[in-house]
C-alpha positions in Angstrom: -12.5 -54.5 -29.1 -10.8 -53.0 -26.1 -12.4 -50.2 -24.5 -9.3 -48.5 -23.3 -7.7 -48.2 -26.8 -6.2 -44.7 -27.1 -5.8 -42.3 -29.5 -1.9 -41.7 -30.8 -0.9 -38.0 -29.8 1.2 -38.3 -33.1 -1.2 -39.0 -35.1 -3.9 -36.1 -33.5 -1.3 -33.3 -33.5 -0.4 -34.2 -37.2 -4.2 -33.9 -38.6 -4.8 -30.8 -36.7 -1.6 -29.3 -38.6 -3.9 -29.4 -41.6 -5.3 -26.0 -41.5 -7.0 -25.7 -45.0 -9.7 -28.5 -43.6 -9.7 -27.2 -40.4 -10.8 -25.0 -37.9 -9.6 -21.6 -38.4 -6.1 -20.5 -35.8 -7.6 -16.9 -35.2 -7.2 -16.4 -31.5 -4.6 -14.7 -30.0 -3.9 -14.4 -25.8 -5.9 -11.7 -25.2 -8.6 -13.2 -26.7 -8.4 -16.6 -24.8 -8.4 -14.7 -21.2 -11.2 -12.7 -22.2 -12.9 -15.7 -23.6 -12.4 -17.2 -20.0 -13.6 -14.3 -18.5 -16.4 -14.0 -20.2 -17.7 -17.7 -19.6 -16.7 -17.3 -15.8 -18.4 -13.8 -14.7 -22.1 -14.1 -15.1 -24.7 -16.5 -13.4 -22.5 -17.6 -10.6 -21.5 -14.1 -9.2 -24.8 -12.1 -9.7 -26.9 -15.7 -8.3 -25.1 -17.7 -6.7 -23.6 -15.5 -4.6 -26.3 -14.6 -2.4 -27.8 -18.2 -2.4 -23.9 -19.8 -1.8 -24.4 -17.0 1.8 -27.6 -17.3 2.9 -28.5 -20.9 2.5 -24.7 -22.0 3.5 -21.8 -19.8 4.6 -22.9 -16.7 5.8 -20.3 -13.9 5.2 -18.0 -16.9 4.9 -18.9 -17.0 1.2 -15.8 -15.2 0.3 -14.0 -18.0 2.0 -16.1 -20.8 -0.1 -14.8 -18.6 -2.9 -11.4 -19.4 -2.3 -11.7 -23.3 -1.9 -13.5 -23.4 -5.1 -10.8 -21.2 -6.6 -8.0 -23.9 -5.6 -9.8 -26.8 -6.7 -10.0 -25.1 -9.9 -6.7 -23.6 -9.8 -5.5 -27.5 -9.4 -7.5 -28.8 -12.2 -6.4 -25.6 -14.4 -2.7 -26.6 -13.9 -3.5 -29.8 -15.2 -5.6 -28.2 -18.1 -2.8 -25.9 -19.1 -0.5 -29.0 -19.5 -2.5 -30.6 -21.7 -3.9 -27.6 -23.3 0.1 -26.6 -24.6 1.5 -30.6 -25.5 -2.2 -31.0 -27.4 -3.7 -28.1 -29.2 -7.1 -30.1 -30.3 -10.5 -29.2 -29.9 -12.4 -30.9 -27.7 -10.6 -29.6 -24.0 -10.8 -32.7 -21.2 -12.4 -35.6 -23.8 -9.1 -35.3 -26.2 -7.3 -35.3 -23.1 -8.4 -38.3 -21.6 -8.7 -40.4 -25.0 -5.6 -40.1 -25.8 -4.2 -40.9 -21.4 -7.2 -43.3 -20.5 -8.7 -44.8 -23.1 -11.9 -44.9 -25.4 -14.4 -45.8 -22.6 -13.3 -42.6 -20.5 -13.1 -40.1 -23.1 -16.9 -41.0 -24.1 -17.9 -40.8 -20.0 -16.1 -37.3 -20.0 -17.1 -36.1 -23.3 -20.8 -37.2 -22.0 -20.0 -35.2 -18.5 -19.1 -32.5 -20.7 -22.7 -31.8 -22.1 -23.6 -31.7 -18.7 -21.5 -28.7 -18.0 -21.8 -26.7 -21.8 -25.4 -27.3 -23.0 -27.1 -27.5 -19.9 -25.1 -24.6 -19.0 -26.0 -22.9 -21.3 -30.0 -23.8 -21.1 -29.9 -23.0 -17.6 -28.1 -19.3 -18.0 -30.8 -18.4 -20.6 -33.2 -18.9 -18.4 -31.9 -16.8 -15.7 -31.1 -14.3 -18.8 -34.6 -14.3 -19.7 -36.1 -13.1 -15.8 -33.1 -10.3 -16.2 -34.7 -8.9 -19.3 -38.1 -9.0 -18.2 -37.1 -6.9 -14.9 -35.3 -4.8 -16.7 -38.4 -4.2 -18.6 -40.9 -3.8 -15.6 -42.6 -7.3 -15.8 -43.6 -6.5 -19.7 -42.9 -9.8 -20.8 -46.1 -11.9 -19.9 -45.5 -14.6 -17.5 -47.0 -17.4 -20.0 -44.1 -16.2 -22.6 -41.1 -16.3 -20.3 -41.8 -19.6 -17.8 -41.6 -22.9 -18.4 -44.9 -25.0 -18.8 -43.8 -26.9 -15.5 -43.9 -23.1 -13.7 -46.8 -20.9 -12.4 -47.3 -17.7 -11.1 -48.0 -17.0 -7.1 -51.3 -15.7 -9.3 -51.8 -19.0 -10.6 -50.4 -18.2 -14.4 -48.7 -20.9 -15.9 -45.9 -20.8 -18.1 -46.2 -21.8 -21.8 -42.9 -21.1 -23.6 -39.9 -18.9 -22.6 -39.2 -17.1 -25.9 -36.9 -15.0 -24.7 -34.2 -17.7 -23.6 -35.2 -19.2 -27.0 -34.2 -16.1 -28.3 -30.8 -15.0 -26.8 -29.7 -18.9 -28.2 -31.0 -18.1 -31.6 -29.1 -15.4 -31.9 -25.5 -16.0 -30.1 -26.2 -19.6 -32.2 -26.0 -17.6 -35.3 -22.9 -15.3 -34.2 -21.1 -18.9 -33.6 -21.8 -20.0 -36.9 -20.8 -17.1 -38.6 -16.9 -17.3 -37.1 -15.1 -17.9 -33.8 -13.3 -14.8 -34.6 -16.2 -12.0 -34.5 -17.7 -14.2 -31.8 -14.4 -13.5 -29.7 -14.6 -10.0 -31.0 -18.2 -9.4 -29.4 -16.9 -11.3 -26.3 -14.5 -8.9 -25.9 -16.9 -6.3 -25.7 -19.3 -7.7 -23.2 -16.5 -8.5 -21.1 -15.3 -5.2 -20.8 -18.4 -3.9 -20.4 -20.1 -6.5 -17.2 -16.3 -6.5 -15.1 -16.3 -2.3 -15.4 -20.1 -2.6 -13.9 -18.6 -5.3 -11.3 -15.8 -2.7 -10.4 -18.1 0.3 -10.2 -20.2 -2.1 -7.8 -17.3 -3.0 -5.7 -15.7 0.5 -5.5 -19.3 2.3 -4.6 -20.1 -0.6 -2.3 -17.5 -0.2 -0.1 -18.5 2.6 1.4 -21.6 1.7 2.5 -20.1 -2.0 4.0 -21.6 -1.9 7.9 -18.7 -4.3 9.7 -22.0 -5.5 12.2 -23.2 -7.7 8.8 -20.0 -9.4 9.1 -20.0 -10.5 12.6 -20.2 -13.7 13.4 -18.6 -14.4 10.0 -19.3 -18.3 10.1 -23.1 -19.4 10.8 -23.1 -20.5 14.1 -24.3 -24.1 15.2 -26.6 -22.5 17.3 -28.1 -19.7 14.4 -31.9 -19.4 14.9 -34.2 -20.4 12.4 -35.7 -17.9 9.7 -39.4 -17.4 9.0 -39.5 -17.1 5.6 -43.6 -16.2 5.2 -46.5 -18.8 4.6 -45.4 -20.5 7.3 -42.0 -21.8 6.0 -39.1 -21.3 8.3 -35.4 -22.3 6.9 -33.6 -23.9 9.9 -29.6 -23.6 10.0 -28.9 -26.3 12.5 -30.7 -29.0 10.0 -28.0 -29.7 8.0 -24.3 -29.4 8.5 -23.8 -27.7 5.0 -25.7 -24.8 6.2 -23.5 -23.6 9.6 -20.0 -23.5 10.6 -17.0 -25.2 8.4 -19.3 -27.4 7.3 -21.5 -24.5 5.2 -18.5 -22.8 4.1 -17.8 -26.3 1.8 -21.6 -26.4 0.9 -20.9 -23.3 0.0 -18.1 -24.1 -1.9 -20.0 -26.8 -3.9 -22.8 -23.8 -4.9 -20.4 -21.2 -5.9 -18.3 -23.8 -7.9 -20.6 -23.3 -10.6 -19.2 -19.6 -10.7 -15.9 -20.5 -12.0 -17.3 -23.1 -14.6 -16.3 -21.3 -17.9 -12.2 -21.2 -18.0 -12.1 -25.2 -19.1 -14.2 -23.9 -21.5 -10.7 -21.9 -23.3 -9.5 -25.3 -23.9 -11.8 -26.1 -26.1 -10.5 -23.6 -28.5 -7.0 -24.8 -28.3 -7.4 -25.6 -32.5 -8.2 -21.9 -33.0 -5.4 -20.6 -31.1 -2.6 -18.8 -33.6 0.3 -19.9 -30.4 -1.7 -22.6 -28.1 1.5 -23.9 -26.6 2.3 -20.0 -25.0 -1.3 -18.4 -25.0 -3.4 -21.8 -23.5 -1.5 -21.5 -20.4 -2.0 -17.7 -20.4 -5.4 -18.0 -21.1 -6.6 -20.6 -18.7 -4.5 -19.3 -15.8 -5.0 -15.9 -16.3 -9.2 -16.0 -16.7 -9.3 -18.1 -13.5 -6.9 -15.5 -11.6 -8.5 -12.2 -12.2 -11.9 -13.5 -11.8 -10.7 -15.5 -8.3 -10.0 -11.5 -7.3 -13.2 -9.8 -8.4 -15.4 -13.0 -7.0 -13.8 -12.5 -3.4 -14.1 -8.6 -3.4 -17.8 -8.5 -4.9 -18.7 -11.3 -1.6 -17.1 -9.4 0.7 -18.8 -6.2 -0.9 -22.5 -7.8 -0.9 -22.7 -9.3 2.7 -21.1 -6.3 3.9 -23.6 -4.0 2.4 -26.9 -5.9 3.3 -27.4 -8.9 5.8 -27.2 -12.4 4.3 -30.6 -13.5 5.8 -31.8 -11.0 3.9 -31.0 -12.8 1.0 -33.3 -16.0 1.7 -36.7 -14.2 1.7 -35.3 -11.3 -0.7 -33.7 -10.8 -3.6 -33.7 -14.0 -5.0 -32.8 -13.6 -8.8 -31.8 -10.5 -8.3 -30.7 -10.4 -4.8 -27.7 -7.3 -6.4 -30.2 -5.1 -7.0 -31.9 -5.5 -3.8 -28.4 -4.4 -2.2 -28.7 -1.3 -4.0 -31.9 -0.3 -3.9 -32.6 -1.5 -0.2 -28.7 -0.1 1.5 -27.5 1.9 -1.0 -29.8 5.5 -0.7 -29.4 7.0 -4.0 -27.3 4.5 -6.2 -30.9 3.8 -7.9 -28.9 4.1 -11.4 -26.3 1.5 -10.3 -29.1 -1.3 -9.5 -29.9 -0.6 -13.6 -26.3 -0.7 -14.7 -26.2 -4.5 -12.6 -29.2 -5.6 -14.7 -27.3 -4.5 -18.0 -23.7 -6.5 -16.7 -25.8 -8.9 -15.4 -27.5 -9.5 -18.7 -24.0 -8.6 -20.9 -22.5 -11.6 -18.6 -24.8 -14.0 -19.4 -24.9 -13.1 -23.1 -21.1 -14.1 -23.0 -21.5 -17.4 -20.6 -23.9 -18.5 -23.2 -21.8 -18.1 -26.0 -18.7 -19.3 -24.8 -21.0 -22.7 -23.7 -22.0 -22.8 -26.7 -19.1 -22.5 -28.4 -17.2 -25.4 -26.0 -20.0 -28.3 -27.0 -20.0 -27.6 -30.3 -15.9 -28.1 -30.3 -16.4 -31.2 -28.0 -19.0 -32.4 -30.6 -16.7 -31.5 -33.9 -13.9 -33.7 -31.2 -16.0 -36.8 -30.6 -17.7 -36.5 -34.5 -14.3 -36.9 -36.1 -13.5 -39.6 -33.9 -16.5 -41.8 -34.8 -17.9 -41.8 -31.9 -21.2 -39.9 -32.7 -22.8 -38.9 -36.6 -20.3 -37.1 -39.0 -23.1 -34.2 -39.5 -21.5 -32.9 -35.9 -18.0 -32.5 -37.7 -19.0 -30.6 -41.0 -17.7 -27.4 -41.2 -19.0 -24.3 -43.1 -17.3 -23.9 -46.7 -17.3 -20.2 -46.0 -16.9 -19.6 -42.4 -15.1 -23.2 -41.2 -17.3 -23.4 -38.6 -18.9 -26.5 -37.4 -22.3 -24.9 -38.3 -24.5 -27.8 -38.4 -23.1 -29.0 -34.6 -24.2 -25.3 -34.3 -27.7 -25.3 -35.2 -28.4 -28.8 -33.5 -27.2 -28.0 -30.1 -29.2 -24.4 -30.7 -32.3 -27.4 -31.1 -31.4 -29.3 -28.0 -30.2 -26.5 -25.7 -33.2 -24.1 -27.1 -35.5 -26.8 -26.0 -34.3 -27.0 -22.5 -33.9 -22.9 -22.5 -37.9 -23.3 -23.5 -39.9 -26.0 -22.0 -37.2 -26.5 -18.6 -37.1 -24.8 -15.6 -33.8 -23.5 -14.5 -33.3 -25.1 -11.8 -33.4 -28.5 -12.8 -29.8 -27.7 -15.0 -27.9 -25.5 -12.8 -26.6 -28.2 -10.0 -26.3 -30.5 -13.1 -23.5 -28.5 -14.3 -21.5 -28.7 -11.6 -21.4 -32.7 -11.1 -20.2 -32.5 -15.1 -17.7 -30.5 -14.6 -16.3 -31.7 -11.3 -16.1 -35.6 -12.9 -14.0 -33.7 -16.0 -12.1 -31.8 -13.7 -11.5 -35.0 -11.7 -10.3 -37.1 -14.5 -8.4 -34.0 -16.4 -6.2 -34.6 -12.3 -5.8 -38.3 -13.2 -5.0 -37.6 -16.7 -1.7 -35.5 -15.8 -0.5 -38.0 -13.6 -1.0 -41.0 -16.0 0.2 -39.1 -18.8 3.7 -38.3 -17.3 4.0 -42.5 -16.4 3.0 -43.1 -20.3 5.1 -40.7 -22.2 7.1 -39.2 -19.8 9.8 -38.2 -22.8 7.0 -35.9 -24.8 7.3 -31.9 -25.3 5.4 -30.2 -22.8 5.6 -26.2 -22.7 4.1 -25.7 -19.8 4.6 -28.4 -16.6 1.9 -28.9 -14.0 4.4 -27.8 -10.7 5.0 -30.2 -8.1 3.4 -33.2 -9.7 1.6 -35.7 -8.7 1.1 -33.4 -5.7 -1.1 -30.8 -7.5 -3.3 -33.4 -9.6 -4.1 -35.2 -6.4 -4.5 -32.8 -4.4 -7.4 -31.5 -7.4 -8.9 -35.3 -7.0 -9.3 -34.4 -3.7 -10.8 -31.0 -3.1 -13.2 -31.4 -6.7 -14.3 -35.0 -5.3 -15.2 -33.3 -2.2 -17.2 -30.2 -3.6 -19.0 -33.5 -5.8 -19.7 -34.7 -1.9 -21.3 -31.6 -0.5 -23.6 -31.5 -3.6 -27.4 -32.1 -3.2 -27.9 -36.0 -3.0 -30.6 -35.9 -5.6 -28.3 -34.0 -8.2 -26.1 -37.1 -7.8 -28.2 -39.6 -8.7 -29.7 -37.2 -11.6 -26.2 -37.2 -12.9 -26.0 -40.7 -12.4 -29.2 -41.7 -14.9 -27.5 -39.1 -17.0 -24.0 -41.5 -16.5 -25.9 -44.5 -17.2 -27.7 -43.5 -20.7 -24.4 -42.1 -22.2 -23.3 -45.7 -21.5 -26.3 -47.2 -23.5 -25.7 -44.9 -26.4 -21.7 -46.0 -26.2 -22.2 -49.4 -26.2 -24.7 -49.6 -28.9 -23.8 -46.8 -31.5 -20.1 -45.3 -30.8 -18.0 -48.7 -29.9 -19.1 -49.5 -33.0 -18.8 -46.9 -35.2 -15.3 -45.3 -33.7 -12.5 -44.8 -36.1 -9.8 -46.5 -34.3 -11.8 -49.2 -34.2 -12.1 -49.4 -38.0 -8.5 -48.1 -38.3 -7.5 -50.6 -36.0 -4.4 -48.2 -34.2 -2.3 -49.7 -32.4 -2.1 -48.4 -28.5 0.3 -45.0 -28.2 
């Protein structure tokens, strides 16, 4: 059995014309930018941020921003392509089984739980120690930490219920229909960019232009005493000063944009995917590019990034406020409440994107049918629903956050990679097919998405690598033992397309 057998476009495009068994076409434009939207703005800006500046490239973030932006924007050229010539659920692992074979798809579609699941797991987390400040500390510690987490009072953590929670319940809203779950999306979105706008317009005037001078971290930047006789040292490491941080920074922002693949996913519930994907994709990953550079520029401007290594943390926004913004108390509230709404909607739409990739890779054969089974009532792949909900709710639980969050990235850097490579062999293959919207200037674009995503995967923490590579080398296992074996073009025996 070869292990680069493909999947005929044909063939795909033809089952997915069979509405009455499946997914429901319910989303219109609108609701795929604001579904990108609202899987973009959340963790990254309101955590990252600060972290990307103080530990890398100073007030240089914003330009970190930007290079992550066009490594994206690359890729999302290349996802819009695809995303218009093959509507199907199941974003960069349809893509690639049907350009690059079997093998590929199962590597990508294995990357991509990576990027969704532990995503999401990881964004709970951080949505859980939002709630609890925005509830003075009620929450008791043992309730809201992992067990692998204690208190500077010696506490440990037992369970965090209210990541558990927050799944539970956005879990439910999926399985109940895509539609009210874009509906409610819609809502938060609105609700988390007006706070981001309010920030960014109030912000400005309190910007002191001395926080931005030198804007690059100098070679030669002194080292910071961080208490209890830690000191953080710029000059250890060549991602934390000069050119060299604003690409480490880069790599740590990165996981700030991860959320507009995610619209692909719903290409099978879009009502005109070959005109709204494009608009979608492109459009989420534009308008949040904007609000990501001013909201940078805003937050080193308005308190110094070393503050941000011994402060803040977590909520390093609110410190802004409530440290250099004299009476903008109320505003440090209304960023706990976007902050919160933004993670509410990363979650979902994470959630929503594995469970498409699953229903994808489940009707292919390649793992159980139960992931594929689709609510009589509410066509919605429920029980893919309430097993992820399981695996991500146990991660969300018993996990500290920090063990997911750089995990995401590598996933979604190796699908953004091979989405690059997927254009370019596509347009050798079947050069004749329909294809409503055109990656410009290609093979320039994909490559030049190889390059700048392979070098973000570079400037990434050497033990997230190898992390990602165990991860690599079990999906391989479970490949070569279950999903070879089981996959329907196998049993079909297809010929190559």
């Amino acid at each position: 059995m070869s292990l680069w057998r493909k999947k005929s476009i044909t063939k795909l495009l033809a089952d997915a014309d069979n509405s009455e068994k499946g997914l429901k076409k319910t989303l219109t434009a609108t609701s795929l930018v604001a579904l990108g939207i609202g899987a973009i703005i959340g963790a990254g800006l309101f955590v990252r941020t600060a972290a990307a500046a103080s530990e890398h490239a100073g007030n240089a973030v914003t330009i970190s921003f930007l290079i992550a932006a066009v490594g994206c924007l690359f890729a999302g050229l290349c996802y819009a392509e695809f995303a218009s010539m093959i509507p199907i659920a199941g974003s960069a692992y349809t893509y690639a089984y049907t350009t690059m074979g079997e093998l590929v798809a199962w590597i990508i579609g294995w990357a991509l739980i990576l990027e969704y699941a532990l995503g999401a797991a990881t964004v709970s987390i951080a949505w859980s120690e939002y709630l609890n400040n925005l509830l003075g500390g009620a929450i008791p510690y043992s309730l809201c930490h992992s067990p692998f987490e204690s208190s500077a009072s010696g506490v440990h953590g037992i369970i965090n219920l209210p990541a558990l929670f927050i799944l539970l319940l956005l879990s439910l809203l999926l399985i109940k229909g895509t539609q009210e779950s874009a509906t409610v999306n819609a809502i938060i979105v609105f609700i988390k960019v007006g706070i981001v706008l309010v920030f960014i317009a109030i912000g400005w005037k309190f910007i002191n232009p001395a926080y931005h001078k030198p804007y690059l971290i100098p070679d030669n930047a002194p080292p910071v005493d961080l208490g209890g006789g830690k000191v953080f040292d710029y000059t250890k490491d060549a991602r934390s000063h000069g050119w060299g941080g604003v690409l480490g920074g880069a790599a740590v922002v990165f996981f700030a944009f991860i959320g507009f693949d995610a619209v692909s996913t719903a290409a099978q519930e879009a009502k005109n995917p070959k005109r709204d994907m494009p608009i979608g994709i492109l459009g989420s990953l534009a308008v949040c590019t904007i609000l990501y550079v001013l909201f940078a520029h805003v937050l080193t401007g308005v308190a110094p990034y070393v503050d941000f290594l011994k402060a803040g943390k977590e909520a390093s926004v609110s410190y802004a406020i409530q440290h250099y913004m004299p009476g903008f108390g109320w505003l440090a509230t209304l960023v706990t409440v976007a902050i919160l709404a933004g993670f509410s909607s990363v979650i979902l739409v994470m959630l929503l994107g594995q469970s498409r990739v699953f229903y994808s890779m489940s009707n292919d054969g390649l793992i159980p049918k139960i992931f594929s089974d689709l609510h009589p009532k509410f066509r919605t792949p429920y029980k893919s629903n309430i097993i992820l909900f399981l695996f991500v709710g146990f991660f969300g639980a018993f996990i500290p956050g920090s063990v997911a969050g750089d995990l995401t990235s590598i996933g979604t850097l190796l699908a953004f990679i091979l989405v690059c490579l997927g254009i370019i062999i596509m347009r050798k293959a079947d050069p004749d097919r329909p294809r409503p919207f055109r990656t410009p200037f290609s093979p320039v674009v994909p490559i030049l998405g190889v390059i700048v995503c392979g070098a973000m995967v570079c400037f990434e923490d050497p033990t997230t690598v190898l992390t990602a590579l165990g991860w690599m080398i079990l999906g391989l296992l479970i490949f070569f033992t279950y999903s070879r074996h089981h996959s329907n073009i196998g049993k079909e025996n297809l010929p190559n397309s």
